[in-house]
Legacy VTK file of the C-alpha trace (Angstrom):
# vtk DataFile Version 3.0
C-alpha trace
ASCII
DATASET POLYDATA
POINTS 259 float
17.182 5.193 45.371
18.377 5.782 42.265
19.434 3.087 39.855
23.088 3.324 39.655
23.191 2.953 43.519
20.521 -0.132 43.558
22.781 -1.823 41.104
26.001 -1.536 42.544
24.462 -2.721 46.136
22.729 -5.585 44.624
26.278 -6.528 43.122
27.534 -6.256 46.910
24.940 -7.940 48.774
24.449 -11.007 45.906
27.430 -12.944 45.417
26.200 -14.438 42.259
26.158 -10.520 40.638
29.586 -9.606 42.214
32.166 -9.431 39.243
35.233 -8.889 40.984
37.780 -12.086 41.530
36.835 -12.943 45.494
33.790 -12.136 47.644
32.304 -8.651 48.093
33.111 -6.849 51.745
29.229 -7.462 52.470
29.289 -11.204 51.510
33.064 -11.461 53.674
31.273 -9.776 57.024
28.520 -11.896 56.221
30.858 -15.359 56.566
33.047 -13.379 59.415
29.679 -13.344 60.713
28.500 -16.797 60.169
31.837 -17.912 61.613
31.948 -15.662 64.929
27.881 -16.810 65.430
29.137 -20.857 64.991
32.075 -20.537 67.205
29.935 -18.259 70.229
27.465 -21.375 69.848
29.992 -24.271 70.773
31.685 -22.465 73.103
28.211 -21.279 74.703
27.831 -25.442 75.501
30.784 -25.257 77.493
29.255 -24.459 81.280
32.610 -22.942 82.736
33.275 -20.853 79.403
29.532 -19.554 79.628
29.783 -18.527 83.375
33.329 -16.385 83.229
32.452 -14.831 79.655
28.915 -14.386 79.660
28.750 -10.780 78.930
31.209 -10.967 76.226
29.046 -13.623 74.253
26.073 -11.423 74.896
27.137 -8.676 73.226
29.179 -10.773 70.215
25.178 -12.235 70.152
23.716 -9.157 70.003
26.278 -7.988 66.913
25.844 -11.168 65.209
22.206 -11.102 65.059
22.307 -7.269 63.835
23.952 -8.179 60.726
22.498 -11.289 59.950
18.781 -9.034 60.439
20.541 -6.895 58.538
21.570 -9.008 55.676
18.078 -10.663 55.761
16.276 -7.246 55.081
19.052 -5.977 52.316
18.094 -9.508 50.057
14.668 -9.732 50.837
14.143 -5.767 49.867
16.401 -5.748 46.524
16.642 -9.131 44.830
18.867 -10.024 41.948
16.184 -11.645 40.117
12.724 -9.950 38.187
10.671 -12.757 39.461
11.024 -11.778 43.557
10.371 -8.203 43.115
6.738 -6.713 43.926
4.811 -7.662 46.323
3.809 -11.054 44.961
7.787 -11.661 43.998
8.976 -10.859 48.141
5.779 -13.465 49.368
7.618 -15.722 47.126
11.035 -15.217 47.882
10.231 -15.838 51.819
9.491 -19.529 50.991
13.137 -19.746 48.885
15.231 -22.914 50.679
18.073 -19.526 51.799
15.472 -17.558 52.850
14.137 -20.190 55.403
17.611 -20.720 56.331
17.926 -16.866 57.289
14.815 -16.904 58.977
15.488 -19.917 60.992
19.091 -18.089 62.122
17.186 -15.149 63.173
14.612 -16.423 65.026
16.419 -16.687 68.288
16.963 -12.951 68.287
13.109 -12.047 67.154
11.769 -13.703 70.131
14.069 -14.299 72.439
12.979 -11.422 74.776
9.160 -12.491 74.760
10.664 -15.783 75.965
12.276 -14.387 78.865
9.343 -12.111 80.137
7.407 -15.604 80.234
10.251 -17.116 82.272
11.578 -18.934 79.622
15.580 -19.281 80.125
16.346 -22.268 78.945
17.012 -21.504 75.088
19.566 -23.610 74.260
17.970 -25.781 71.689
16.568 -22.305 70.482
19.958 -20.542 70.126
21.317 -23.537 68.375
19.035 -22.951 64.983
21.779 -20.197 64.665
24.011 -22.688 63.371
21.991 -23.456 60.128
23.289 -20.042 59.199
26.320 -21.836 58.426
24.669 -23.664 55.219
24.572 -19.912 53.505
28.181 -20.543 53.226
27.468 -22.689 50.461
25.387 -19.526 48.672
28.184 -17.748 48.685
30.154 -16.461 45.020
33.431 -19.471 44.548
32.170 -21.305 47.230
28.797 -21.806 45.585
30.503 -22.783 42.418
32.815 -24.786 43.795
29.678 -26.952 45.360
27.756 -27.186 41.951
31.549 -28.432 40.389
31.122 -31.412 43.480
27.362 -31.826 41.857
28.530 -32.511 38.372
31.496 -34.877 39.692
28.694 -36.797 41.423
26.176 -36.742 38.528
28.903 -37.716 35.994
30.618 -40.590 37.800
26.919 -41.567 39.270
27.712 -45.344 38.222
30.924 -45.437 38.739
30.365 -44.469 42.443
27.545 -46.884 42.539
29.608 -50.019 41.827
32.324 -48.465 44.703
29.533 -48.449 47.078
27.831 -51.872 46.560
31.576 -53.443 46.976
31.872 -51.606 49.743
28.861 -52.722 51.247
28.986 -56.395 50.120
32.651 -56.307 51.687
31.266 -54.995 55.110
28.814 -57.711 55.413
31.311 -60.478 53.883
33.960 -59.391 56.735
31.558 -59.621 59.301
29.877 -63.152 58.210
33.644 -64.726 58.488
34.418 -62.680 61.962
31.132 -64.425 63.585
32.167 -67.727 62.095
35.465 -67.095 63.818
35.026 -64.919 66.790
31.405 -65.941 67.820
32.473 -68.764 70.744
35.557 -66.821 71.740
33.357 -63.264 72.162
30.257 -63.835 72.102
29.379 -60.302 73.251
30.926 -58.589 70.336
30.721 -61.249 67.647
27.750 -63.834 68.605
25.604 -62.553 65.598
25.845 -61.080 62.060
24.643 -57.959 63.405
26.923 -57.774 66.244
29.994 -58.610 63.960
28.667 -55.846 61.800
29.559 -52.918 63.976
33.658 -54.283 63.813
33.307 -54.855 60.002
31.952 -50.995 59.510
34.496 -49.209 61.860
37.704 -51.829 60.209
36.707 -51.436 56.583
36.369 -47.533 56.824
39.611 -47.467 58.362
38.574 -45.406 61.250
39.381 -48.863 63.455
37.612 -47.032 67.280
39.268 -50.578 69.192
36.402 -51.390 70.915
35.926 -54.162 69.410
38.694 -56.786 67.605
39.835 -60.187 67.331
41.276 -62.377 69.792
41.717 -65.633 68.051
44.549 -66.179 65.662
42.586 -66.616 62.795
40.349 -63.793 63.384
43.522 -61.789 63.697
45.065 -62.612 60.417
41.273 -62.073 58.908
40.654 -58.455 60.556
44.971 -57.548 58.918
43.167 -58.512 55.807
39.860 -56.223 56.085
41.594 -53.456 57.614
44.354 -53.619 54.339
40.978 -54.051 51.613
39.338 -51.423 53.734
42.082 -48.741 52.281
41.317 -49.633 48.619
37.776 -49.353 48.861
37.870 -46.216 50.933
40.624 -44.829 47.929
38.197 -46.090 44.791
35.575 -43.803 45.508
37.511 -40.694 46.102
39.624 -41.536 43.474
36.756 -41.598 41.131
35.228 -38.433 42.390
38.518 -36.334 42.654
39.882 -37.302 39.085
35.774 -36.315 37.530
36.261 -32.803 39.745
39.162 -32.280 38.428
38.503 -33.080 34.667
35.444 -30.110 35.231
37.370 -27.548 36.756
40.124 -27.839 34.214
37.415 -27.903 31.396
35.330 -24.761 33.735
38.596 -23.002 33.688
39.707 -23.265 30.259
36.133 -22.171 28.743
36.476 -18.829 30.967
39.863 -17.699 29.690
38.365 -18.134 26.040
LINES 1 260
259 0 1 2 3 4 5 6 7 8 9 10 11 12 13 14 15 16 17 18 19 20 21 22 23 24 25 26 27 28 29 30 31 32 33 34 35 36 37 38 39 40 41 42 43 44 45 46 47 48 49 50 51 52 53 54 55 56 57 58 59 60 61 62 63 64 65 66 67 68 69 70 71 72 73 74 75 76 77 78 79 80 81 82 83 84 85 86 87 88 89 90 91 92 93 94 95 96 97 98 99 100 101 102 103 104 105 106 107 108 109 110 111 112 113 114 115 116 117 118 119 120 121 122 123 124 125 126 127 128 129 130 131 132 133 134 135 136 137 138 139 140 141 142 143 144 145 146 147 148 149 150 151 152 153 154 155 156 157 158 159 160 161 162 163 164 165 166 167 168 169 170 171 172 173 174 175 176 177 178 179 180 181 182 183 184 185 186 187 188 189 190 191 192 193 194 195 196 197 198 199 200 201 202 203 204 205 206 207 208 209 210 211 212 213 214 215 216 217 218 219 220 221 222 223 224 225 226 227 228 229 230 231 232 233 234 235 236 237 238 239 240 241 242 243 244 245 246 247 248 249 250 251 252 253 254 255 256 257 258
């Protein structure tokens, strides 16, 4: 293969060497891919969906597992980087955190038909390692930038995000300490311990309030208003913190490239 064509198909197949605005057609087959796999997989769990359109998630199985064979044996054979070329170089690049990904996606397809001559059928758990295909998302061109910008927000507001967190978690225990003070004759079941009164406190205070659990007693009303109101601030502080440092490094990404 000449070198002209091995460059211009590592640009397709890495998303890191594709210079074009967007993704490369290889990398958007590749998530088409990743996408069709995920959604065959959940669906698959449904019994009645996997007994009228059996055939039809066969063959998208069969197609899915192609490509993603296919895209395996494309990166593994021409890498972007000097250091996983040559023999030594593709041993190497087999024990890469992606590459195990890849291999753990395709691994259903490899031996699923030695499983079935032995009488194994019952692959479920098997097929579902397809799903970890979906973390190459994250390898993928703006998407993979976009994750390392969410790094650096993290990294830079590290203490910030700290403080948020400890509040949160001394207000979780605080709300239910004064719940079991309040609650503990009146529902003993939910509220009879610290621990107990702890599984009310966690669902109130992150606002996702399930209702299996809540006051009864008048004072334990007006004190589970007051945790569920608190529990909006301190839900707000830390993405607050981490949306305003996200945004301070994309506009300072984005200004550096159109220098």
């Amino acid at each position: 293969m000449s070198s002209s064509w091995r460059d211009n198909l590592i640009r397709h197949i890495h998303p890191g060497e594709w210079v074009r605005p967007g993704l490369s057609p290889f990398s958007i087959v590749v998530i088409g891919s990743i996408l069709l796999a995920v959604t065959v997989q959940v669906l698959e769990t449904e019994s009645s969906l996997t007994d009228e359109w059996r055939s039809v998630f066969s063959s998208v199985d069969l197609i899915v597992g192609f490509i993603f064979i296919i895209d395996f044996i494309v990166r593994w054979q021409f890498p972007a980087e000097p250091q996983y070329t040559g023999i030594a170089g593709k041993l190497k690049y087999l024990v890469k955190p992606g590459t195990l990904v890849d291999l753990l996606a395709i691994l259903p397809f490899i031996i699923h038909p030695y499983l079935e001559l032995l009488g194994a059928n019952d692959l479920a758990f098997l097929r579902t390692l397809q799903l970890v295909k979906i973390m190459r998302i994250a390898d993928l061109g703006p998407v993979s930038r976009g994750m390392d910008r969410v790094g650096r927000a993290l990294a830079t507001k590290k203490v910030e995000l700290s403080v948020t967190f400890t509040l949160a978690f001394v207000s979780i225990v605080a709300a239910a300490t004064l719940l079991y003070l309040v609650e503990a004759t009146a529902q003993p079941d939910a509220f009879g311990s610290i621990p107990r009164a702890l599984w009310w406190s966690l669902a109130t205070l992150t606002t996702v309030g399930y209702g299996d659990v809540a006051p009864i007693t008048p004072v334990g009303q007006i004190l589970g208003g007051f945790v569920a109101i608190l529990g909006v601030g301190i839900i707000a502080m830390p993405a607050g913190i981490l949306a305003s440092s996200f945004s301070t490094i994309t506009i300072e990404e984005d200004s550096r490239e159109k220098k």
